[in-house]
C-alpha positions as CSV (number, residue, x, y, z in Angstrom):
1,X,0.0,0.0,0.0
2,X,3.1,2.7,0.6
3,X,3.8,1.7,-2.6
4,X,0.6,3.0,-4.3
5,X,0.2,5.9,-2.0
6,X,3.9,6.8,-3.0
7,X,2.9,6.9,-6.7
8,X,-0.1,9.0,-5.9
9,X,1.5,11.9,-4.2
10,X,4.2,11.3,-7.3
11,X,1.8,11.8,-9.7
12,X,0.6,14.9,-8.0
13,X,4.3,16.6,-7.1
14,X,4.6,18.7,-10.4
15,X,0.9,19.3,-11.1
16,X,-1.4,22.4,-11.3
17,X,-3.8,20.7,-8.9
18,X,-0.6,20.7,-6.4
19,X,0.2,23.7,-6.8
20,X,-3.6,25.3,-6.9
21,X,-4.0,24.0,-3.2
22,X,-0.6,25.7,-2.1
23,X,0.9,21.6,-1.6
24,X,-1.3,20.9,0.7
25,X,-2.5,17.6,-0.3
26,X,-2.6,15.2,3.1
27,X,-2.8,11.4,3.7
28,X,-5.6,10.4,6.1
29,X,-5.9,13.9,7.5
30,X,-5.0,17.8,7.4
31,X,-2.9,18.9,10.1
32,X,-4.9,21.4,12.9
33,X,-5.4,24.6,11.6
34,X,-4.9,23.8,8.2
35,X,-5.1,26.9,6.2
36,X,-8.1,26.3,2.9
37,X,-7.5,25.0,0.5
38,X,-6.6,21.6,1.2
39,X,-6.7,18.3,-0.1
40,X,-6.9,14.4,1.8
41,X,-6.8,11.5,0.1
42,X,-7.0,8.1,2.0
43,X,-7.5,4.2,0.9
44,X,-10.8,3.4,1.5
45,X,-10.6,0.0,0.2
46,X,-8.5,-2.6,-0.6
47,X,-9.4,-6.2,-1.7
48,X,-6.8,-8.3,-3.5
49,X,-8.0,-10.4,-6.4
50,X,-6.4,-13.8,-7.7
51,X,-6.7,-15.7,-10.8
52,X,-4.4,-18.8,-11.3
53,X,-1.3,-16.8,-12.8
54,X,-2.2,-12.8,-11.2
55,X,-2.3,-11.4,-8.1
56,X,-4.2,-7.9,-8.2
57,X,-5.3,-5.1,-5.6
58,X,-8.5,-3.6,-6.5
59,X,-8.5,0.1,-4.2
60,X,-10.7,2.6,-3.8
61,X,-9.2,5.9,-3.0
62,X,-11.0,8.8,-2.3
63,X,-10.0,12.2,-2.5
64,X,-11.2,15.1,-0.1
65,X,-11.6,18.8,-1.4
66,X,-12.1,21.3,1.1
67,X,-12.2,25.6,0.6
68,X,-14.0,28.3,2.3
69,X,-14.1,31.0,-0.7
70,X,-17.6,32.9,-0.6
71,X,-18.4,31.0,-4.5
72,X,-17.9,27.7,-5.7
73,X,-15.3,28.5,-8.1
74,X,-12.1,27.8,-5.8
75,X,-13.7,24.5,-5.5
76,X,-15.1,23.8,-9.1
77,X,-11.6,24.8,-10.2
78,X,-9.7,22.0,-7.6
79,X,-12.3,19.0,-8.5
80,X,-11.4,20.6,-12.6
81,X,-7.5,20.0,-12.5
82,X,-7.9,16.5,-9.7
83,X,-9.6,14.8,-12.5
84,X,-7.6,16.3,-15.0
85,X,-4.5,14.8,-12.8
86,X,-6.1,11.5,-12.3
87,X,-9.1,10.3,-14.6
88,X,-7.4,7.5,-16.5
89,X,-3.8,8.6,-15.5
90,X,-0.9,6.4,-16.0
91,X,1.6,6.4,-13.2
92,X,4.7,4.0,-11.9
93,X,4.2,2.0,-9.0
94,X,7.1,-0.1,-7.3
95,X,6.4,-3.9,-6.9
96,X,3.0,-3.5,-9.1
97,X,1.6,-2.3,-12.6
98,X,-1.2,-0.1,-13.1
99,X,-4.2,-1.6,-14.9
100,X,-6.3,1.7,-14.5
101,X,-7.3,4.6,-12.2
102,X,-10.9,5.5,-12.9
103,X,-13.0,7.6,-11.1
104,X,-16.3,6.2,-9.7
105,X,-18.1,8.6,-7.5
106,X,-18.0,11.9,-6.9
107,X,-19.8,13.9,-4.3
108,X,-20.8,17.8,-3.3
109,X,-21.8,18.9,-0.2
110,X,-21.6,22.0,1.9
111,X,-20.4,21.6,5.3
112,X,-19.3,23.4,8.4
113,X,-15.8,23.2,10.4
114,X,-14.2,24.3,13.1
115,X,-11.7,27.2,13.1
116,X,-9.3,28.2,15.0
117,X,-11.8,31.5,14.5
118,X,-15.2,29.8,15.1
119,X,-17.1,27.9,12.9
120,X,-16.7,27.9,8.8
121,X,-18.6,27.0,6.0
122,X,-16.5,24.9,3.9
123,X,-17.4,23.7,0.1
124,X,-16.5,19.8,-0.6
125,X,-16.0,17.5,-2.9
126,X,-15.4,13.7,-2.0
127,X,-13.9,12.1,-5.3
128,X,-13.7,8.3,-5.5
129,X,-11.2,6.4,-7.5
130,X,-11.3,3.0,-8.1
131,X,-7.9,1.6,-8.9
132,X,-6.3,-1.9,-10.3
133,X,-2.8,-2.9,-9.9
134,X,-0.9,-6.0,-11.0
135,X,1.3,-7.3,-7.9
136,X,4.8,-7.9,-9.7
């Protein structure tokens, strides 16, 4: 699994998504006081398949968008350039070969969080990606 979340983050170093959210793209969880935007992603699945020759991982990752701007631009634009990073993407992964990255689910909702300055309304996507590797 460090493998594949190793290869995520790569995928991500150089990109405008990256560098849209200021780097601030977490695994598992934002620090406290995380200035918005920000980005988690986190392995919500993981169920290895086996045929008589293969070994696979079939994951689910999802991806959490987060900003407090008064409009939903800031976080149109971040869901724009994640999917332009990762729908269909091709990436290297140590020990395994991707088969695909494909996004599955994707969901708005506007939430509230607690700041260090009292309580926030925060815009969010949650972005699912189902991904297959080949176990080397």
């Amino acid at each position: 699994m460090l493998n594949l979340t190793t290869a995520i983050y790569g995928k991500a170093a150089a990109s405008t998504f990256l560098s849209y959210i200021s780097s601030r793209l977490y695994k598992g969880r934002a620090p406290a006081n995380c200035p918005y935007p920000y980005a988690v992603y986190a392995v919500v699945t993981d169920v290895p398949e086996k045929t008589f020759t293969e070994d696979f991982e079939n994951v689910i990752v999802q991806f959490s968008l987060y900003s407090t701007a008064s409009g939903t631009t800031e976080i149109e634009t971040m869901l724009t350039y994640l999917k332009a990073l990762y729908d269909e993407c091709e990436f290297d992964i140590t020990d395994a070969t991707l088969i695909w990255m494909k996004r599955s689910n994707v969901v708005f909702q506007v939430e509230d969080h607690t700041t260090p300055s009292g309580t926030a309304q925060v815009y969010a996507y949650y972005v699912d990606y189902e991904i297959k590797e080949s176990l080397d």
